[in-house]
N, C-alpha and C positions, 0 to 999 in steps of 0.2 A: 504493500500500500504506500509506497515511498510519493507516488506521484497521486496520492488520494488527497479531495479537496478539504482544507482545513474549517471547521467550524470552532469558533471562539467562546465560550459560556461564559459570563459576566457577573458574578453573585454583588449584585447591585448595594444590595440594603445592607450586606456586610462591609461594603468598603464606605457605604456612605458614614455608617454609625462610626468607623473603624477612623476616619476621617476626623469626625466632629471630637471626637478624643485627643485628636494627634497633635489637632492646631490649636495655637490660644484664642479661647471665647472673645477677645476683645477686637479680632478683624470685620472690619464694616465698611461698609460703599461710604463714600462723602454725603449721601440720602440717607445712611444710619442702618440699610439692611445687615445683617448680621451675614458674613460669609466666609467663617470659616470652615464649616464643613463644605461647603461647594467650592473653597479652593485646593481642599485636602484632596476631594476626591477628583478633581480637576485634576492635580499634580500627578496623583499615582495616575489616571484614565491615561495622561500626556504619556508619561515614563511606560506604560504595557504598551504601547503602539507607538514608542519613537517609530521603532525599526520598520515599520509597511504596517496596513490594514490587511487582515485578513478576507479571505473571499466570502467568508460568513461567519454573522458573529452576528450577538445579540446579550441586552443587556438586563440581567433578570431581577426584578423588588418583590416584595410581600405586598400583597393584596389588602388592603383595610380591612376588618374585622373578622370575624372568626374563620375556623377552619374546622375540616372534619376531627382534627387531632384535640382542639377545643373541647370540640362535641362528644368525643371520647371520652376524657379525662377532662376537667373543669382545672387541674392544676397545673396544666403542662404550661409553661413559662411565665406564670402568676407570680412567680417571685423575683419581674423584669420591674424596675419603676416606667411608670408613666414617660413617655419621652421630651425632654424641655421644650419650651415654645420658641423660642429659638434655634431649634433642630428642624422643629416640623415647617416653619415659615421658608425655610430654605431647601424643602425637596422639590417642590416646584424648580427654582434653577438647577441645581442637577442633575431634572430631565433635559432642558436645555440644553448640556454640557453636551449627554448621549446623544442627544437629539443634530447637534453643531459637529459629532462625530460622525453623522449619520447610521448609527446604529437604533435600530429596532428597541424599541421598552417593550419588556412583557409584565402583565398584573393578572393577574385569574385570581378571582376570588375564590374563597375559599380553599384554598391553595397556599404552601409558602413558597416563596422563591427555589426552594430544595425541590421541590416536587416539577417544575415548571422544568426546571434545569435536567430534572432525571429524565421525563418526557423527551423532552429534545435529544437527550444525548439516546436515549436508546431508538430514535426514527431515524437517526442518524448515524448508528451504528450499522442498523440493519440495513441503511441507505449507502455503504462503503466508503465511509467520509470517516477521520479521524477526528476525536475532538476535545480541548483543552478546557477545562474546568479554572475559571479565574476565584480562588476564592483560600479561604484560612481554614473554613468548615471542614471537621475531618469529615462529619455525614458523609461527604461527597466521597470516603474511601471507597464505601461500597460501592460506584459505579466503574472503578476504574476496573481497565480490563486493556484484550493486546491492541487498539485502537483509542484507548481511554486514557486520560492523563489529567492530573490537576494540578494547576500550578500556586503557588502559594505565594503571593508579590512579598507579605510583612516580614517573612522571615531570613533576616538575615541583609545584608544591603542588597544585594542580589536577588534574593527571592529564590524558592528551590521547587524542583520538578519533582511529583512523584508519581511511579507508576508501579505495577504489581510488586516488584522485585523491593521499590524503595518502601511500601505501606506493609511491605510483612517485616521488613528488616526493623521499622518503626514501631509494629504494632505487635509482631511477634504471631502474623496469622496474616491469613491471604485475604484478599479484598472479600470473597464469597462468603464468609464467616465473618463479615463486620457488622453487621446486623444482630446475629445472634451475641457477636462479643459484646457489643452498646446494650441488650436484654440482660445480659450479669453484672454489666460496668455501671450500666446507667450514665445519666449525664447533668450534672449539678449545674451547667451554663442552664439546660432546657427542662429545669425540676422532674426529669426523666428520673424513677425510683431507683431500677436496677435492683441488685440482689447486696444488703448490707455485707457488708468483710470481706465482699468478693473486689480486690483490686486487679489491674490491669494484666499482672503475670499470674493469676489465679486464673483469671476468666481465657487467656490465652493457651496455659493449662488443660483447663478442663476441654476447651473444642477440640484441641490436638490430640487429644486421647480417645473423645466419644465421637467427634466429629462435627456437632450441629446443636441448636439447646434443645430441642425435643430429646433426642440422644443422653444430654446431659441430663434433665427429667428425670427418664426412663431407667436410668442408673443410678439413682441417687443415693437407694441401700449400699451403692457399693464404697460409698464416700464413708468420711469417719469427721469427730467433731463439729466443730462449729460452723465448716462450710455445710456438712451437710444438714442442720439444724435450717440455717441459711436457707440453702435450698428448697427444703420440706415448707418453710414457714412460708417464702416469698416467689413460691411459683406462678403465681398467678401474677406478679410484678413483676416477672423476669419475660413473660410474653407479653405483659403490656409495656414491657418498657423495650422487648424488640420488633412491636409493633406501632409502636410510636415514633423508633427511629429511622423506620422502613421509609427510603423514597418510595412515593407513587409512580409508576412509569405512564400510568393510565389517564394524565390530566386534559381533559376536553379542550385543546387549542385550536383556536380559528388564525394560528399563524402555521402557513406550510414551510419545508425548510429551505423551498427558493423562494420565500419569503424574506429569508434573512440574508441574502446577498446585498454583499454593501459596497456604496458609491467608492468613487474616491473621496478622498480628502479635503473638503471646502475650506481652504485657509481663507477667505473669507468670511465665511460664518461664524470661524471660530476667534478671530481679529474682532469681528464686531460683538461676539459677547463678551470679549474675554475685556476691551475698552469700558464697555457696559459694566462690566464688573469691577474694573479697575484694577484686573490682575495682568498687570504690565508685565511683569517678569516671567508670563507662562509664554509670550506672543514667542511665536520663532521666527527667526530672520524670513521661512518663505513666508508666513501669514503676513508680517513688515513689507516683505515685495510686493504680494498682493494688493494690500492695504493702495501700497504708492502707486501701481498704476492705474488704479481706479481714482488715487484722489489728486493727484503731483501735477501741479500746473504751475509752480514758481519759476518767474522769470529773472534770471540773472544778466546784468551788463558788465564786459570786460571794458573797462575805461580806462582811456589814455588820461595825462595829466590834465591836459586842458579843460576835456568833461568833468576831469575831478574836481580840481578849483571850485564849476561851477556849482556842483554839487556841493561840492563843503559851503559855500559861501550863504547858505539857507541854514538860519540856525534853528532848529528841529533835533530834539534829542534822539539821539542815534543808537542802534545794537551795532555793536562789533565783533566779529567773528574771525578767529583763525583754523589753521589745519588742527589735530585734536593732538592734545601729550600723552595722553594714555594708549594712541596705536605709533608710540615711537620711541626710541631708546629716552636715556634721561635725558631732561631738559636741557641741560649743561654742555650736552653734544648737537644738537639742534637748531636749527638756523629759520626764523621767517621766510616762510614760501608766497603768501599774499594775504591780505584782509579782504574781509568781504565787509560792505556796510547795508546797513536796511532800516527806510523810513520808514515805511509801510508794508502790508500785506501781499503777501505773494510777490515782491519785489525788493530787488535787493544791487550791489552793483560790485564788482571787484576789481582789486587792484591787485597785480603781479608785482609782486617784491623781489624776483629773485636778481633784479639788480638791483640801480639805484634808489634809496627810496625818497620818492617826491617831495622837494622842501616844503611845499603846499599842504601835506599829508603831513610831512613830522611835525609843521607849525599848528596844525588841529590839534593833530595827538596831543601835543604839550598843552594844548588852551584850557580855559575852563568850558569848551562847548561841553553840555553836557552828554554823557554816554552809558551806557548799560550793555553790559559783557557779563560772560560766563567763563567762570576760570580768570580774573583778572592777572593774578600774578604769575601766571606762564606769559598773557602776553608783556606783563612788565620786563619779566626777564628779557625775551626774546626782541624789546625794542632797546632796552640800556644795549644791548648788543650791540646794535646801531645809532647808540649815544643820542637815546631819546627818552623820554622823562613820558612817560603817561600820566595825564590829569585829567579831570572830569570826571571821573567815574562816579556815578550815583547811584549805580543797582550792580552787584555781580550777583546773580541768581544762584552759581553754586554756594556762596558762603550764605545766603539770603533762603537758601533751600534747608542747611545745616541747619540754620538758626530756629526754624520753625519747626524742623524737627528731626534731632541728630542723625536718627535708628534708622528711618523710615526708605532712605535712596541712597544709602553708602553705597559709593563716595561720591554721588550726587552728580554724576554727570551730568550732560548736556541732553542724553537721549531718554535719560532716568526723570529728567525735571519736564519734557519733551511731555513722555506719558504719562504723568502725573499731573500737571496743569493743562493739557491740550487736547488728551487723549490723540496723540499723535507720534506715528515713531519717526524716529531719523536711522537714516543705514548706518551702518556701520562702516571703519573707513574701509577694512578687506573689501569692499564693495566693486573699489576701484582701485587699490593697493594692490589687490591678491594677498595669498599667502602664503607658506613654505617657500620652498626655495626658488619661488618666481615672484616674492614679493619684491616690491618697490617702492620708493621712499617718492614723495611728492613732489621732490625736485625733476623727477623723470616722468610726470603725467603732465601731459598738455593742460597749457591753463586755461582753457573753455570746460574741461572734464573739470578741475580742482575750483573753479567758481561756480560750475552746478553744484557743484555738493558742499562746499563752504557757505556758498551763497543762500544754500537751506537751510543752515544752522544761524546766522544772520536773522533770519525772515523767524526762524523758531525763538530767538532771544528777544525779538521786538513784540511778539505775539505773549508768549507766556510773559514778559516783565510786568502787565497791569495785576496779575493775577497774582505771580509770585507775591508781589511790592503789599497785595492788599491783606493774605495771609500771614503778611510779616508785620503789617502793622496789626492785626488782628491777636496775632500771637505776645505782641507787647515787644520784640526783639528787634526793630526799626533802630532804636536806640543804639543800640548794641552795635549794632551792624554800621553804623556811621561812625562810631567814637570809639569802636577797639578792631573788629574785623577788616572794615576796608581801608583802615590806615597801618592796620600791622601786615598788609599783602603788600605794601610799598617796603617794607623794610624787612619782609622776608624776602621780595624779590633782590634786595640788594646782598643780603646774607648768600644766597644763592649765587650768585654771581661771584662775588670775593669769596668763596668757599674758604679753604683752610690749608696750606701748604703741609706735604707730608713726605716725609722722606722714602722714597722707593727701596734707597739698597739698604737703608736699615730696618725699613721691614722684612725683607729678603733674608737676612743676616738672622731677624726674629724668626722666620717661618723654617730657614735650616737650623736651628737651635732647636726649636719645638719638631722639626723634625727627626730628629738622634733621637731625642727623649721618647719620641715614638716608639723608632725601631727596640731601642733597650726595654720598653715596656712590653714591647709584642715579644721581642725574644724573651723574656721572663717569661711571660704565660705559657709561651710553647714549652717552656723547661718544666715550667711546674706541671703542664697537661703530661707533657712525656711523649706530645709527639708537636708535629707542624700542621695546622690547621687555618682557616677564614677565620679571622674575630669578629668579623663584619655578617658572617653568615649565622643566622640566627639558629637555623638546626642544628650548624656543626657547633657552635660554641654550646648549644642546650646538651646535646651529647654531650661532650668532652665534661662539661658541670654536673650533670644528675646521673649520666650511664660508668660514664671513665673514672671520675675521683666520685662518684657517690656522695654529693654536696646535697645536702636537704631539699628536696620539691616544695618551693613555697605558694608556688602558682601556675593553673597551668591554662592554657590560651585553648580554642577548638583547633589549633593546628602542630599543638605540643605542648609543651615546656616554655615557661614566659624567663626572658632573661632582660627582659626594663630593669631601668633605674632603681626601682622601689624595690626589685628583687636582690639586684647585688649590693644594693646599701646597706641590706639585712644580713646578706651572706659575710660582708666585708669586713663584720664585725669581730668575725672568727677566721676567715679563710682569707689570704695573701693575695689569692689569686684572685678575689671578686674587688678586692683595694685594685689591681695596678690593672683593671678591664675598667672600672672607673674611671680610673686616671688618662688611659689610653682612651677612651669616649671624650673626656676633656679637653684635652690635647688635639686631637682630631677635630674637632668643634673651634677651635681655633683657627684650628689652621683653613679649616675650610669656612667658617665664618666673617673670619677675620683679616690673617694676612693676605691669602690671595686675593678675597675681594679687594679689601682698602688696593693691595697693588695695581687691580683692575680697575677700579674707577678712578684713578689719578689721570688728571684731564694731561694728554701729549703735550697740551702748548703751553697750559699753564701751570704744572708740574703740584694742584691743586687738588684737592675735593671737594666736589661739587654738589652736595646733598641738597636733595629736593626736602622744602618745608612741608607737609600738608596739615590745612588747617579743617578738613572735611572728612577723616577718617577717626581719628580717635574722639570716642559719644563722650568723652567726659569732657571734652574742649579741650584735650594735650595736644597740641605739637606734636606728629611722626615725623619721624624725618627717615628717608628711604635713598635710595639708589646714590650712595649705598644706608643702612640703617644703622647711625652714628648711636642711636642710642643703646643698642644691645653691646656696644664696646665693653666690657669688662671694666669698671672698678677696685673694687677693693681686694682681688686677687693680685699676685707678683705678678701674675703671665697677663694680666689686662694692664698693670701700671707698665709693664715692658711694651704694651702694643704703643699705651698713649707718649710712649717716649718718641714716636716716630711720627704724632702729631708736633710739628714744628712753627715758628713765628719767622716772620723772613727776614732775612739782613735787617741791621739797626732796629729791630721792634723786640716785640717781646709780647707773651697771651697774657692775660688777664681771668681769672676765674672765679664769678661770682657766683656763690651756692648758698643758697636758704638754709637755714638749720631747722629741721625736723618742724616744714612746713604743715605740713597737713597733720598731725597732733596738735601743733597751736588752732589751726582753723578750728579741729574737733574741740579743742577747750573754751572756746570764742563760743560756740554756736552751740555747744552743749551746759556755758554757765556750771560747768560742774567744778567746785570749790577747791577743791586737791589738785584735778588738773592747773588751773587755773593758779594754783597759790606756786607749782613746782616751778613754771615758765614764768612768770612776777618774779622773785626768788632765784631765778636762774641756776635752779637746781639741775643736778639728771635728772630728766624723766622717766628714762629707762632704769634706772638704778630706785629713783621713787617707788615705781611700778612693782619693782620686784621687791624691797623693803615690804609693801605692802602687802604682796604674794608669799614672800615667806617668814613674816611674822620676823623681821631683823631691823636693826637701826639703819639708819640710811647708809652709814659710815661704814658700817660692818658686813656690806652687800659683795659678796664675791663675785667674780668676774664671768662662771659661768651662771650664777644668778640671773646677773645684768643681762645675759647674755635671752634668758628667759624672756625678762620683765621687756625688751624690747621685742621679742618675735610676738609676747601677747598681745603688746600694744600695737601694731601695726595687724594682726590680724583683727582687731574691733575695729581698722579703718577699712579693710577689702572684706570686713563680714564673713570670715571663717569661721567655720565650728569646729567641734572636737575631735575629727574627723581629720580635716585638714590641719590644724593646728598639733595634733598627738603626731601624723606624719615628719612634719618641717622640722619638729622636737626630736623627734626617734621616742618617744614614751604612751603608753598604753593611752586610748582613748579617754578612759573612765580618768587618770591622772589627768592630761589635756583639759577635761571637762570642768575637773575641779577647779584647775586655772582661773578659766574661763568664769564662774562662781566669783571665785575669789575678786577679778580683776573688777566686775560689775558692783562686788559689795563696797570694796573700795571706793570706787567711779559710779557714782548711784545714778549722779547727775546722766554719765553719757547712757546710762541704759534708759533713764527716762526720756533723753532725746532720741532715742533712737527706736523707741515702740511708739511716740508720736509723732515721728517724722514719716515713718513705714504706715501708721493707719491715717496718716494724713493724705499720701501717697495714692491709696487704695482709694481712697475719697475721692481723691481729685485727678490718676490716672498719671500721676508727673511730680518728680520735685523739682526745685529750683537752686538756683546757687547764689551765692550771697550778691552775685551783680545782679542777680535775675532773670539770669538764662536758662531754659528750660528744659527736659529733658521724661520724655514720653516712656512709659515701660511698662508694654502689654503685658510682659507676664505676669503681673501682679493678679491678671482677673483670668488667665490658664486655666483648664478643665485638670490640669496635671499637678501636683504635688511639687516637684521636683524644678518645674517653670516656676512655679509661684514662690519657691523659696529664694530660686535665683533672682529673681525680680526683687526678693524683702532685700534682699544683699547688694540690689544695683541701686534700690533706695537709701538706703543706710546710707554709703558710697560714693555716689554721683556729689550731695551736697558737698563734701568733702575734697576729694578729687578734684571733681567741675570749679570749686571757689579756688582752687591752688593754680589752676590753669586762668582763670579770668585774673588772677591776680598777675599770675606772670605775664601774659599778656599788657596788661596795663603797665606793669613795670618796664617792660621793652619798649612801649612806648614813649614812659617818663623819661628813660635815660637818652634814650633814641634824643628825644625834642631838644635835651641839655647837651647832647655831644651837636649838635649841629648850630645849635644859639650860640655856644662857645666859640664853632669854627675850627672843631678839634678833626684832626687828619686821621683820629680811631675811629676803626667800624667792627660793632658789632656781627660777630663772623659765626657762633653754635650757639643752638639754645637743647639744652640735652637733660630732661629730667625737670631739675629743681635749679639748675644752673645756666650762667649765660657767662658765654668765653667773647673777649673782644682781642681785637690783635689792634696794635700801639704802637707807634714812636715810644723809644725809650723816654725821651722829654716829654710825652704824655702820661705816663704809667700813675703816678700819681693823685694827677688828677682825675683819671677816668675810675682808678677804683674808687676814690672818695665820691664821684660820681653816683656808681654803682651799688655803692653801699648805702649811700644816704637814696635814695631814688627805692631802690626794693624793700629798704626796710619802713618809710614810708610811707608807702604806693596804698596805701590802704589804712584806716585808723582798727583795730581790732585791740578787744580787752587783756591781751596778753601781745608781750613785745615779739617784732619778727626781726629775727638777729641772722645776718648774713656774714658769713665766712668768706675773706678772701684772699687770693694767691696768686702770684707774679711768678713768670719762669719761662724760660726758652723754649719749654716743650709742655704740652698738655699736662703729664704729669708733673711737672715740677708746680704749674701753677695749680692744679689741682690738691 
């Protein structure tokens, strides 16, 4: 039957409920309908049929009210609750979903989906069609057969196939005996009785021996104990409960099975429900293609300078548009290819930069006309390039889209902000780039091709900006966006530009040093193993650990032996050899995180690094910095102070390293009012050394170091909201000790537990906390149908105020020092902002004054009930000033 037509079965009502579980209750249209089970089941529908539509398929639900199984038994699945009003409002779109898949719905009443499903499959059996059972229900074992298959999406990321061979190796018995097994087993999902004490290898058991349950019945003298007690008492429940689990194959259907042959694929239908829904992220590029040649009528003009003059000379506030940073290496390597501009709708007009750029053009850019852009400080960067200053800007939609709501469009593109205020997509650049190894950079497409499609994004930032502009003032973060964001993108863009000088051959010198230390660690292990193996290879090192030296199983994974982190940390404690596989993972992580990259991104010409700032990706409002990711540098390790020895200041200057002292603990004593906090930081005590005083019942003086060492991992676990759980890990000490900790720290600090159970049911109230500037920050999971979501969400509550106020702060303080190195006339520029710290590079006849700068400006930047004390350090190379 290799070349037999495939039919699809679709157990509908399970993947819908399976759905409304999955996602958090609080997803809703901009109209307030509720949809998160119709994007759940959206997701999985998309995911079973990336790969082609099948030739027949069809998608099966349960029928509203009773059934003959009902009518049976009065208790078969009585002990389901009532399903939410919020569930039932959204099975209507869900048909839609099928319906936009062009797949068949079936409902027979009095019927369940099970019964509908067996029907089909066995007219179809007998019809020499093969057919695939889409569902989690084991019921469905009993239909499978050598044509019969069901597949299971939920289990596993992949989802898994079963057929004869995989439901006996499962169930311990052949599909034909699962009827009879489910009359012993019964089934507590479907308040099916089954037979008391009879479990799964009982019931498995007894068929393999008698053959069937009548059989089992029939022999029941020959049983002994309480199974056959069991038996004698609950035979009459053991055939109603293998007659309850029986599919019907007999259900009266007015659909035939060339009924269910299905269309192709309407990526229009499914474009316009999916807009209608607001599930931007499910469209796929062909449903996007689609979309555009039915709706794409934007017209672009390539203009010479002349036209352009006259064009600028209309003052009309403007979108500006370039080619995009996110389909090109980093910024730092990247050059202006052309702008597009757009007054109005459906029209737009470009300019090719790839030569001279028009002094007409750079005297706008520089002017206060006013302008609205997306992504502003990529194009800042890419015009300082051509020693031009951007001014005017009054809306960038991506920091403007952030502000309104951090979670919602990471990291906010242009195509993200597109579908979300326009219900509209824009291609992608592969569109016209390509990709793999025929892709090409946009200096090599014709500029009629690269002003059609820039020229879109143009016409898309003039269109969404009234819309953006008005949910931002709605949102209260207008403010925000005028007096910290789009002035700190001018001075990120200059950060980015003057990157950081780094020395290549002493990084080089660093990565063969960590290289030795490699090989002497790999040869160690091989010694201690007793032979030559992959350390890298997760089988052979599991071997060598649990089969060859016989080292404890402390965990083990569905594909062996688990040799994570958490495992050799435990082994390491006693074995040599799980210490120097540690260390060898360390070392290695170095070298592949660290020195090769830093070696890689050092700009050819400017012997520099060039890290991108972004101000649209971290939800607590930090600063990432990426290509490369200055902030996972290493600290307080030798081998990370040895990396930052090879950040360097250039001839005559020198770095500058201003750092916060244990920023966000003062925020937490500020804003939690709690006395003892509050009295350590006044006092300029340790806090850490307080902490643990208080934890183990010692004078503050008398607190040992690995004390201290406690009283700080507990205190920063109350700021990222760990439990005992996590915190008994990061300690090495039993949960239940952790816990007590945790007791401990909150009897201490009454105050921050009180802020922090009314800042969480404040949260819940109002769906958001805020940060002490008043930036906001949205967190569905709080109202999740899950456990597990709702806790993370109490943890991003606690959290975000904290965090989010340490990042609005530095922000403002880059700002404050920023505005005083430039009134000064000071030749320092602010060059890393990494964590809690900001590095500037200096004339040596400035160093002085830019730290006094720096110090009085951050500490400051903000009035708070407890002082904010910054530490600072001069030095030739990162580490010295650090």
């Amino acid at each position: 039957m290799a070349n037999a037509p495939r039919l699809v079965l679709v157990d509908g009502s399970a993947m819908f409920f399976r759905a409304y579980y999955a996602i958090p209750g609080n997803l809703r249209t901009s109209s307030g309908q509720p949809t998160n089970a119709i994007y759940g089941f959206a997701t999985m529908f998309r995911k079973l049929f990336s790969g082609r539509i099948p030739e027949r398929g069809a998608v099966v639900f349960d029928a509203p009210g009773p059934t003959f199984r009902t009518q049976t038994y009065a208790a078969y699945k009585a002990n389901r609750e009532r399903p939410p009003d919020d569930l039932t409002s959204q099975r209507p779109w869900v048909d839609r979903v099928v319906e936009a898949y062009g797949f068949p719905i079936l409902r027979v009443r009095g019927f369940e989906a099970d019964d509908v499903i067996g029907t089909l499959t066995a007219r179809a059996v007998q019809a020499g069609m093969e057919v695939t059972i889409v569902s989690a229900d084991k019921d469905f074992m009993q239909l499978l057969g050598p044509s019969v298959k069901m597949f299971d999406p939920f289990n596993g990321v992949a989802g898994i196939t079963y057929d004869v061979d995989a439901a006996r190796k499962k169930w311990g018995i052949p599909p034909a005996k699962f009827v009879d097994f489910l009359g012993l087993l019964g089934d507590k999902i479907d308040n099916i009785p089954g037979v008391p004490g009879i479990g799964k290898k009982g019931a498995s058991d007894l068929l393999e021996r008698y053959g069937d349950l009548e059989s089992v019945l029939a022999h029941v003298d020959e049983l002994k104990g309480r199974q056959k007690t069991a038996l004698e008492t609950h035979a009459a429940d053991a055939r109603l409960s293998r007659d309850l689990a029986r599919i019907d194959l007999q259900v009266p259907l007015t659909h035939a099975l060339t009924d269910l042959d299905l269309p192709p694929l309407d990526d229009k239908a499914l474009y316009r429900l999916y807009t209608e829904l607001e599930f931007y992220s499910l469209l796929t590029e062909e449903q996007v293609s689609a979309a555009e040649e039915a709706a794409s009528d934007d017209a672009v003009d390539v203009v010479d300078e002349a036209h352009l003059a006259e064009w600028l000379a209309r003052e009309t506030e403007t979108a500006v548009a370039l080619e995009p940073a996110w389909d090109a290496p980093a910024i730092s390597a990247r050059a202006l290819v052309g702008l597009a501009l757009a007054r109005e709708s459906k029209r737009s007009i470009y300019v090719d930069l790839r030569g001279e750029l028009p002094a007409r053009l750079a005297a706008w850019l520089e002017s206060d006309a006013p302008k609205r852009v997306h992504d502003g400080k990529v194009l800042r960067v890419l015009l300082q390039k051509r020693g031009v200053a951007l001014e005017g800007v009054q809306l960038d939609l991506q920091l403007a889209s952030f502000l309104i709501d951090p979670n919602k469009l990471i990291p906010h593109r242009l195509d993200q902000v597109s579908k979300e205020y326009l219900q509209r997509p824009l291609p992608p650049a592969k569109r016209i780039l390509g990709a793999g190894k025929k892709v090409k950079t946009f200096f090599e497409i014709d500029p009629e091709t690269v002003a059609g499609w820039v020229g879109r994004r143009a016409v898309t930032i003039h269109e969404a900006a009234p819309r953006v502009h008005e949910a931002l003032e709605r949102e209260g973060q207008d403010v925000h966006l005028n007096d910290v964001d789009l002035p700190l993108s001018r001075i990120l863009a200059r950060m980015e530009n003057a990157g950081i000088e780094v020395d290549g051959p002493e990084l080089a010198v660093i990565e063969q040093e960590l290289e030795t230390r490699l090989a002497k660690l790999e040869a160690a292990v091989h010694a201690a193993a007793g032979k030559s193996f992959n350390l890298r290879s997760t089988k052979q090192l599991a071997e060598v650990l649990f089969e060859d030296l016989g080292l404890p199983v402390l965990k083990k994974t569905k594909t062996g032996y688990s040799t994570n982190a958490e495992v050799l940390e435990r082994l390491a404690e006693n074995h040599a050899i799980a210490r120097d596989l540690l260390e060898h993972r360390k070392i290695e992580k170095l070298i592949n995180t660290y020195t090769r990259v830093l070696q890689a991104a050092i700009h050819p010409e400017t012997g520099r690094v060039h890290a991108t700032f972004q101000q649209t990706v971290g939800v607590t409002g930090r600063l990432i910095s990426t290509d490369p990711d200055l902030q996972r540098t290493p600290i307080k390790t030798p081998e990370g102070e040895r990396i930052r020895t090879a950040f360097v200041a250039a001839a005559g200057r020198k770095l500058v390293s201003a750092d916060w002292s244990q920023i966000e603990l003062r925020i937490l004593a500020h804003v939690s009012k709690d006395a003892l906090l509050m009295e350590s930081f006044q006092k300029a005590q340790d806090v850490h050394a307080r902490t643990a005083s208080e934890l183990f019942d010692v004078p503050l003086d008398a607190v040992t170091k690995e004390q201290r060492r406690v009283g700080k991992t507990v205190n920063f676990a109350t700021v990222y909201g760990q439990g005992a759980s996590a915190l008994g890990k990061i300690l090495g000490i039993p949960r239940k000790e952790a816990d007590r900790y945790i007791s401990g720290y909150f009897e201490a600090y009454a105050g921050v537990r009180r802020w922090l159970d009314a800042t969480i049911e404040e949260a819940k109230d109002r769906g958001y906390v805020e940060t002490l500037a008043g930036r906001r920050r949205y967190i569905p999971e709080l109202s999740s149908n899950a456990f597990m979501e709702r806790a993370a969400g109490e943890r991003i509550a606690a959290n975000t105020p904290i965090q989010g106020s340490a990042a609005d702060i530095c922000k403002q303080a880059m700002l404050s020092v920023d505005r005083d190195l430039r009134a000064g006339g000071l030749a320092s520029e602010m060059i890393l902002q990494i964590h809690d710290e900001l590095v500037f590079e200096c004339p040596e006849a400035e160093v002085e004054a830019v730290a006094e700068i720096a110090r009085q400006r951050m500490e400051t930047v903000v009035d708070l009930d407890v002082p904010l004390v910054v530490d600072v350090g001069v030095g030739r190379t990162w580490a010295e000033a650090h």
